[in-house]
N, C-alpha and C positions, 0 to 999 in steps of 0.2 A: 486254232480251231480246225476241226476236218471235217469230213461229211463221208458220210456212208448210205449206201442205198439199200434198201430191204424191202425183196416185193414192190421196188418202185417208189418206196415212201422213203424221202430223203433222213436220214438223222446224223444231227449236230453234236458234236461234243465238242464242250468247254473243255482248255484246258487249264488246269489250275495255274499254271502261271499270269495267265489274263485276268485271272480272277481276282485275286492277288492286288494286281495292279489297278484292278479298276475299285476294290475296296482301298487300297491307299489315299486315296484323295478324303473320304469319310470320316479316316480315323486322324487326320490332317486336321478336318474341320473342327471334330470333334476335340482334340486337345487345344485349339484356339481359344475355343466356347469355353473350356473349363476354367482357364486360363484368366478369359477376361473374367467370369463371374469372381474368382478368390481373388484377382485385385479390386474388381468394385468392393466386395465385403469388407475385404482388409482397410478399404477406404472407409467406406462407411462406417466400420468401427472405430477405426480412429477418429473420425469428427464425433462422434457419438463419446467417446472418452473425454476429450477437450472440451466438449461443453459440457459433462459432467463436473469435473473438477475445476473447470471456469465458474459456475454455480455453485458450487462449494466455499470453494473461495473468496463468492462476492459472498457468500451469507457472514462469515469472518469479518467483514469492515460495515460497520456504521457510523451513514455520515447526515448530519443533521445541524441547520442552525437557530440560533438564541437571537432575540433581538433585545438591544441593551438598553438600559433608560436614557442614554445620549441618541436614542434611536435609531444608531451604528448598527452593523451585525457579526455576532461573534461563533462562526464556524467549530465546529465538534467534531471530531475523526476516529472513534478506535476501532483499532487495528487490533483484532486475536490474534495472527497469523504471525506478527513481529511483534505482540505485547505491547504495545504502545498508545497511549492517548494524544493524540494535537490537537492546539486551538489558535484559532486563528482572527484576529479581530482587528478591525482597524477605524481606529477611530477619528475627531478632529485633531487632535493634539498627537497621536500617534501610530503606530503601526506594529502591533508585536504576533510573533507566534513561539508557541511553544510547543515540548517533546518533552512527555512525561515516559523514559523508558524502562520499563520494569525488566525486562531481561539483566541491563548494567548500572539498575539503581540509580540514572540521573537522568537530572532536568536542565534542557538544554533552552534557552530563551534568546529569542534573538528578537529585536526592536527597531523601528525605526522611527526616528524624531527629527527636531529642525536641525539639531547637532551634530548627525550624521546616522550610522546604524553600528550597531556592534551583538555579537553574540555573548552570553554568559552560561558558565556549565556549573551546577553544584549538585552534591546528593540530592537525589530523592527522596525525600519524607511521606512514607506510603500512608501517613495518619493522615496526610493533608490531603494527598491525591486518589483518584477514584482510577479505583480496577478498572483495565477494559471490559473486564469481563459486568462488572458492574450498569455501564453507561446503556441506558436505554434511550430509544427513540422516542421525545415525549410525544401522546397522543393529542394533545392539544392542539390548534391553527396555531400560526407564528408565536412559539411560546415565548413569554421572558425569560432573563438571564436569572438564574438563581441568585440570591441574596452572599455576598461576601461572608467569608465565615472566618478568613484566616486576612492576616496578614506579617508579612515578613518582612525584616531589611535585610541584605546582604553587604558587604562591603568584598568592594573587588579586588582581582591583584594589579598590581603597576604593567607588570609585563604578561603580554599576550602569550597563549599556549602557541608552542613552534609548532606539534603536530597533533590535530583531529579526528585524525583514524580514527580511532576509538571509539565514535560516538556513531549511534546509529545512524543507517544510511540517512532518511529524510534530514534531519538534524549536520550529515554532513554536508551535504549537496546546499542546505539552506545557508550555511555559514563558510559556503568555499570564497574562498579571498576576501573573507571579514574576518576583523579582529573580533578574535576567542578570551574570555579568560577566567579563571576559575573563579569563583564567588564562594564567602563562607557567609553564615548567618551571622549577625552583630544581635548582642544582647539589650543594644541601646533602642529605645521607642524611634520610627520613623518622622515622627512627629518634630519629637525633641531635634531631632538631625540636619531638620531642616528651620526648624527655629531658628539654631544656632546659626546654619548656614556656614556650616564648616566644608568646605571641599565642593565637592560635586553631589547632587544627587538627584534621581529620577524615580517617579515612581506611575507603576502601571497595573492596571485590572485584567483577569481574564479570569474563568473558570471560576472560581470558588474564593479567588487569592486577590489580595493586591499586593505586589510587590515592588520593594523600593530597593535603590542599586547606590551604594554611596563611595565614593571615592575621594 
């Protein structure tokens, strides 16, 4: 800066390098400010996303439960997002749940009794089982369990499945380090099976089904 005198009247000039310098520190501040503001946003957006499709997502699962005439309660779960229906009930004499999965057509049941617990895998019979897309939430207070409609016996294989990849996750994580093993339908009445009291057999309620397991 200098100074010049005219008629006594001092004058000052800037020079632009000062000037310069002393705007530097402003446009400093100024790309700070902008700076912080597009990461808040980018933040803000992002949580604004996540619970978008968090919301989403929950609206995909309904879960709702049945209260049995053993006055036990039997759990209801579908699942749109992986196709699947579970249920879940446990009673005095037992403990099972099941995985109706319609992406790979089977039904995976796993149980637990005084004899131990074990898993059973067979097709899906989509005439028996109900769509997820079907399963509503009933409107009623503590509804009851719908009335049996079906029943099935299966007979099991001797030897356990080596490996259960295969089955959907839930279904797999329930039957890790339990014996697995494929189950076909038997033509023979449940009833008769156990008249005879040939072998083994079990039989259990859930959803719409009672099903009996004979070996």
């Amino acid at each position: 800066m200098t100074e010049k005198t005219n008629n006594d009247i001092p004058t000052f000039i800037m020079n632009s390098s000062e000037t310069s310098e002393k705007r530097r520190p402003y446009k400093k501040y100024a790309i700070i400010a902008v700076g912080v503001v597009l990461t808040v946003a980018i933040i803000l957006t992002a949580i604004l996303v996540g619970v978008y499709f968090f919301s989403e997502t929950q609206k995909e699962i309904i879960k709702f439960a049945y209260m049995r005439a053993d006055n036990s309660k039997e759990d209801v779960t579908s699942n749109l997002n992986d196709n699947t229906v579970q249920y879940h009930a446990n009673t005095p004499d037992y403990e099972v749940w099941a995985y109706n999965d319609f992406n790979r057509d089977i039904q995976v049941t796993k149980f637990r009794y005084s004899e131990g617990t074990n898993c059973y895998v067979t097709a899906l019979n989509r005439t028996m089982a109900q769509d997820p897309s079907e399963i509503k939430v009933p409107t009623e207070v503590n509804p009851k369990a719908p009335k049996v409609k079906y029943q099935v016996t299966y007979r099991t294989a001797k030897d356990p499945i080596s490996d259960v990849s295969f089955l959907c996750k839930s279904a797999r994580d329930a039957c890790k380090g339990i014996s697995t093993y494929w189950a076909l339908p038997s033509c023979e009445d449940s009833t008769e099976l156990k008249r005879q009291k040939r072998g083994w057999t079990v039989c259990l309620g859930y959803g719409l089904w009672t099903v009996c397991y004979e070996r």
